[in-house]
N, C-alpha and C positions, 0 to 999 in steps of 0.2 A: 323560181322560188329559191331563195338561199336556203344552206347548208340548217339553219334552227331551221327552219318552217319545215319543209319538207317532211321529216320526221314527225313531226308535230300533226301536222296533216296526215299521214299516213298511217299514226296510231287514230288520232280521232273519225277518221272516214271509216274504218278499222271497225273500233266501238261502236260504231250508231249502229249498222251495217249488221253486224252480230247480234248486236241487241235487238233489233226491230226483227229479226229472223228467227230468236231463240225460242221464241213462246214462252210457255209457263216457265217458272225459276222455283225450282225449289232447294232446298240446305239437302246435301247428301248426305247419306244416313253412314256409309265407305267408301270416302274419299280413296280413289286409285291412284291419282295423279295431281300433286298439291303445288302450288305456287306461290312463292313468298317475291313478293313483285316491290321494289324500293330501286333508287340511286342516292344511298346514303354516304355522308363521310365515312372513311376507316374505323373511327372510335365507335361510331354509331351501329355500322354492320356488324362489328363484333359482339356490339352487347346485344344481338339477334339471337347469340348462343343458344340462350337460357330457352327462346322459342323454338328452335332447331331439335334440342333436345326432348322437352314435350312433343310436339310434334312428332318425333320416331317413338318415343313410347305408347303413345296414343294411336300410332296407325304404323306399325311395326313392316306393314307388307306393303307399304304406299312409298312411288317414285317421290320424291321430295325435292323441287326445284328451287332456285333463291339466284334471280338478277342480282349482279354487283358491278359496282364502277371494275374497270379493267383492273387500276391496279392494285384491287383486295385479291382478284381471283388467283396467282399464284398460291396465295395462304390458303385455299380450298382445294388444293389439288389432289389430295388425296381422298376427299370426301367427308369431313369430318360430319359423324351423326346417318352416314349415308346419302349424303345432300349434294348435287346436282349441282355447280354455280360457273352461271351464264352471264358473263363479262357481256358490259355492252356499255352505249354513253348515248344519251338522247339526241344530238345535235348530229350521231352519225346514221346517216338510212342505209347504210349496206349492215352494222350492228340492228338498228331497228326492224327492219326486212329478216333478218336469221330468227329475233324473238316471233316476227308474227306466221313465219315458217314453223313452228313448234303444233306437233298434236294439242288438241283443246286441252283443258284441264277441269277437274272438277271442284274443287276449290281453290280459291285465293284468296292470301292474307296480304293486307296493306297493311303495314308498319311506319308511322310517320307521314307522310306526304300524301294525302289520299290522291293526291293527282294521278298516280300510279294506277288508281282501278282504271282508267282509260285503259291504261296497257293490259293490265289484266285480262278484260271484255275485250279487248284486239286478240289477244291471244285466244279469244276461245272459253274464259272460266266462266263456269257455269254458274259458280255462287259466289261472292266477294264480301268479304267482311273487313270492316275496316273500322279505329276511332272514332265516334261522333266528336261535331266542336270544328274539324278542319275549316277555315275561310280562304277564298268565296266559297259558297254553297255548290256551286257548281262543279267542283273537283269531286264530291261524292255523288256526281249523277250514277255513277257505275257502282255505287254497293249496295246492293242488298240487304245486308245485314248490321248496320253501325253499334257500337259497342259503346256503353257508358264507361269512362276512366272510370277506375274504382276510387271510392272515396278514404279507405284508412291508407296514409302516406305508404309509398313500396318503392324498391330500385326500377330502373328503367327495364333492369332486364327481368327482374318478375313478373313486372306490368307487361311487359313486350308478349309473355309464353302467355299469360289468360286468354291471349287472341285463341290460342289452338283449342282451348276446353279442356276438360278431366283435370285430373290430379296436377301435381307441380311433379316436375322430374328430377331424377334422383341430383346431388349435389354433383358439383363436373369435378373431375378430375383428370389432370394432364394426360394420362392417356387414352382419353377420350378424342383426342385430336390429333393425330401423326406430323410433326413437325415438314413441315417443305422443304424441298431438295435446293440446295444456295450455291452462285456459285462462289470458288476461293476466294479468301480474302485472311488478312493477316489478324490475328487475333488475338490481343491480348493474355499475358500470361494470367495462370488462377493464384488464388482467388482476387475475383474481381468485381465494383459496382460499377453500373454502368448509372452513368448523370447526364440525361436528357431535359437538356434546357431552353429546345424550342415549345412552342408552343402556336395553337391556333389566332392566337390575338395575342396585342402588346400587353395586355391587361391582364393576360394570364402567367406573364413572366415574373419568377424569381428573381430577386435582383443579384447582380454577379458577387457582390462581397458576401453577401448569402451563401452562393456558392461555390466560393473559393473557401469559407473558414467551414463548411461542410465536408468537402472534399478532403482537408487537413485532418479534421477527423477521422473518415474513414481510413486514409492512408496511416493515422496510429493506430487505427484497429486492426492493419495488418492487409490491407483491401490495397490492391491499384487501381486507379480509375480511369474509365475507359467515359469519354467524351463525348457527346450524342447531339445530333439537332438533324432537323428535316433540310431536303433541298431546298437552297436558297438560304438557309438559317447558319453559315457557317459561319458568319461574324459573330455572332454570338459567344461562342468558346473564349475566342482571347479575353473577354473583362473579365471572366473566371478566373483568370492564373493558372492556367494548365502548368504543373511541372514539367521536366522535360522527360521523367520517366512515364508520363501518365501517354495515355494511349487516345488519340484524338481520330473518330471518324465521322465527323460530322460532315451530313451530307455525302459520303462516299458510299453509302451501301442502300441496296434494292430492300422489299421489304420481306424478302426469305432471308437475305443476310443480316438483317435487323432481329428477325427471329431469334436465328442460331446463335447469335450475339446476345440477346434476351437470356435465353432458353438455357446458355450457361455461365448467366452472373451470379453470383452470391445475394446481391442484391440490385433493385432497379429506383431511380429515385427520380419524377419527373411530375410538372404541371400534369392538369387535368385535359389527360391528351390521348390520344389513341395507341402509346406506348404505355400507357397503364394500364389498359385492355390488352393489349399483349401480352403483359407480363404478366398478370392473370393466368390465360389463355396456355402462356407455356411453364406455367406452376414456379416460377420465380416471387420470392418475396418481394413486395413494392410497395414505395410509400408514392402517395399520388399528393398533390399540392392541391388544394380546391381553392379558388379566390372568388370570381365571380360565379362561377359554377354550383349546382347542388350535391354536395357531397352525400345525399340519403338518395339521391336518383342514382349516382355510380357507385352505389354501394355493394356492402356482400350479400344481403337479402336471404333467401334461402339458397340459391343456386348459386353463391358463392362461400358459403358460408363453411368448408371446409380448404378455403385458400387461404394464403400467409398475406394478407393486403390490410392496408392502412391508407384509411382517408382521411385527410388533416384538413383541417378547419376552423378558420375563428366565428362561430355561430351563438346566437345573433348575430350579424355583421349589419349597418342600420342602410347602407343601400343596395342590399343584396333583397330589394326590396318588390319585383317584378315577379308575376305569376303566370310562366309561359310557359309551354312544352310544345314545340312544334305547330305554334301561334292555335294553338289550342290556352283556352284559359283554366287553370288546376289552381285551385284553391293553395293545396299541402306544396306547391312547388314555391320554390323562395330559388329566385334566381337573379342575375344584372345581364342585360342586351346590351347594354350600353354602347356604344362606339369610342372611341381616341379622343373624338370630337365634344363629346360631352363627360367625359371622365380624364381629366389631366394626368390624373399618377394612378398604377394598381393598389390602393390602401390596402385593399383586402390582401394582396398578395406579401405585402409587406408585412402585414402585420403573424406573419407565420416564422417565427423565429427559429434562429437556428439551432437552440436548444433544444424547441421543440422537434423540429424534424433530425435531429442527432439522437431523440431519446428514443422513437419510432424504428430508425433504423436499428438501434442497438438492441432493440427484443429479438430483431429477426436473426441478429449474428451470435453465434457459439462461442460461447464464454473462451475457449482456447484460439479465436481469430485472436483475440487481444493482445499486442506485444508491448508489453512491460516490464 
C-alpha cells in the first residue's frame, strides 16, 4: 500500500473497530479531554481562535487538544488558550500512528471537513459533533451529534465557537496569545507597513500598479515598506516597484519570523489570506483585500470586534455569486470558487481602488506619522 492509503486505512480500520466496541454514546455532561480534530489551511486554523477561546471558558479544567498541519504548529507553541496542538499530515503513518497513540477523549469537535470524525473515533472520542450538510454522506458516519449552520449571516469564526455551546467568549486580545520564538533575521527599521501581495489564487491578487502607487503613499505618510509573499511567490515584488530603500522579504522567512514581522508593523496590508489572520492574531492594524472571498465570513463579528481590522469589499459584486462553505450549501454565504480556467481577470479584485484602500489605511495611522 502506498504512502496515502496506508494512513487512510489505519484511521478507518481504527474507527469501525472503536465504534463497534464502544457501545452506548452519550454527550458528556464534563468533558475532561477535548479534541478539535481538522487539517486545515493556515488562514482557516487560525479563525479556530474564536473556538479555542469558548471552549477554555466553558470547560476551564479540561486538556484541550487541536491536530494542525505541521507547519501552523510552531504558532502554537506556547499554548495559546491552554491548547494542546499535534502537528501531523494524513499521508504520513508514523504522524498518523502518534495521533492514534493518544488516551481516548471525551469529546470531539469537527470544524470543516467532517472527514476528520474518522480520526476522531480512531482516537478514541467518545462523542463527535460536527456541521451537518458535509458531502458524501459517508464522511459523517462517525458523528454523533450534527449541528444545523445557524441561519442569521455571522463570521466564520463566530460560527466556528457555537460548536463548543454556552455563551460567546470574551473579545481576544493580543495577549491572549504569546508570540513564538523566531529565528534572526534582519528587519526593517520602524515605523514600518508590511504589503503582502501573495495570495492563495491568482484571483485573489492585487494588481502591482495598485501596489506600487499604495506603497508611495505610505511611504509620504512617513511608513517604510517592508515586502511580503509566501514560498514560491517571490516574483511577485518586482511588478510593485519596490524602492531600493524599501525592505523586500518575500519568501525568506518561516511563519514565527512572519510573526515578529507582523506583530511589529504599524500597519499590514494583504489579499484575503492567512496574513490577515495573523495580523489580527498579533494585534496589528490590517487592511485585508476581499475579491472573490466573503468579507462578512472574515469578519470582526463579536470575537473580533475590539481589533484595528478592515475588510474591503466591493459588495454586491454580480459574480461573487456561489453559496458554499466547505461544500456545504449556506444560503447568507455569497462567495466565487471559480478557477483561472473560468474566470480570465480578478474583476473583483480590481475593482478595489487605491483610494480606497489608502483611506482605510490612513484611519489606522497617527495623524503625527504624516510628513508634510
Amino acid at each position: 500500500m502506498g504512502s496515502r492509503l496506508l494512513p487512510r486505512v489505519a484511521i478507518t480500520t481504527r474507527a469501525v473497530l472503536r465504534r463497534l466496541a464502544g457501545g452506548r454514546r452519550v454527550p458528556p455532561a464534563d468533558p475532561r479531554r477535548i479534541l478539535v480534530a481538522h487539517h486545515l489551511l493556515l488562514g482557516d486554523t487560525l479563525m479556530l481562535t474564536a473556538l479555542l477561546a469558548r471552549l477554555r471558558a466553558r470547560y476551564p479544567a479540561a486538556e484541550i487538544t487541536m491536530t494542525v498541519p505541521r507547519v501552523c504548529a510552531p504558532l502554537y507553541a506556547h499554548r495559546p488558550y491552554g491548547v494542546r496542538a499535534l502537528p501531523w499530515n494524513p499521508r504520513d503513518f508514523d504522524a498518523v500512528r502518534a495521533l492514534l497513540a493518544e488516551p481516548a477523549f471525551d469529546l470531539a469537535l469537527i470544524p470543516g471537513d467532517n472527514r476528520h470524525a474518522w480520526l476522531a473515533q480512531a482516537m478514541g472520542a467518545r462523542w463527535i459533533v460536527a456541521f451537518a450538510g458535509d458531502r458524501p454522506a459517508y464522511k459523517s458516519w462517525a458523528v454523533d451529534e450534527l449541528l444545523a449552520i445557524p441561519e442569521p449571516p455571522s463570521t466564520w469564526y463566530d460560527l466556528m465557537a457555537t460548536m463548543a455551546g454556552g455563551g460567546p467568549p470574551p473579545p481576544y486580545r493580543p495577549s491572549d496569545w504569546t508570540p513564538p520564538a523566531a529565528a534572526p533575521f534582519e528587519r526593517p527599521p520602524s515605523p514600518y507597513a508590511v504589503l503582502h501581495v501573495g495570495a492563495s489564487s491568482p484571483l485573489k491578487l492585487w494588481p502591482p500598479a495598485y501596489w506600487r502607487a499604495l506603497a508611495a503613499h505610505l511611504r509620504a505618510r512617513g511608513l517604510r515598506v517592508a515586502w511580503s509573499a509566501g514560498p514560491g511567490e517571490e516574483a511577485l515584488v518586482a511588478p510593485c516597484g519596490p524602492d531600493p530603500a524599501d525592505h523586500v522579504v518575500a519568501g525568506r522567512l518561516d511563519l514565527a519570523q512572519l510573526w515578529q514581522l507582523v506583530g511589529a508593523a504599524s500597519l499590514v496590508v494583504c489579499p484575503d489570506t492567512s496574513v490577515a489572520h495573523l495580523g489580527r492574531i498579533a494585534g496589528t492594524p490590517t487592511v485585508a483585500l476581499f475579491g472573490p472571498g466573503s468579507a462578512l465570513l472574515a469578519g470582526s463579528g463579536r470575537f473580533w470586534r475590539e481589533s484595528r481590522y478592515r475588510a474591503l469589499s466591493v459588495v454586491p459584486f454580480p459574480c461573487r455569486d456561489q453559496h458554499l462553505m466547505f461544500k456545504r450549501e449556506v444560503p447568507w454565504v455569497s462567495i466565487c470558487k471559480r478557477s483561472t480556467a473560468e474566470c480570465a481577470a480578478p474583476r473583483c479584485m480590481e475593482a478595489l481602488t487605491v483610494a480606497a484602500v489608502a483611506a482605510a489605511c490612513d484611519e489606522f495611522l497617527e495623524p503625527e506619522d504624516a510628513r508634510v
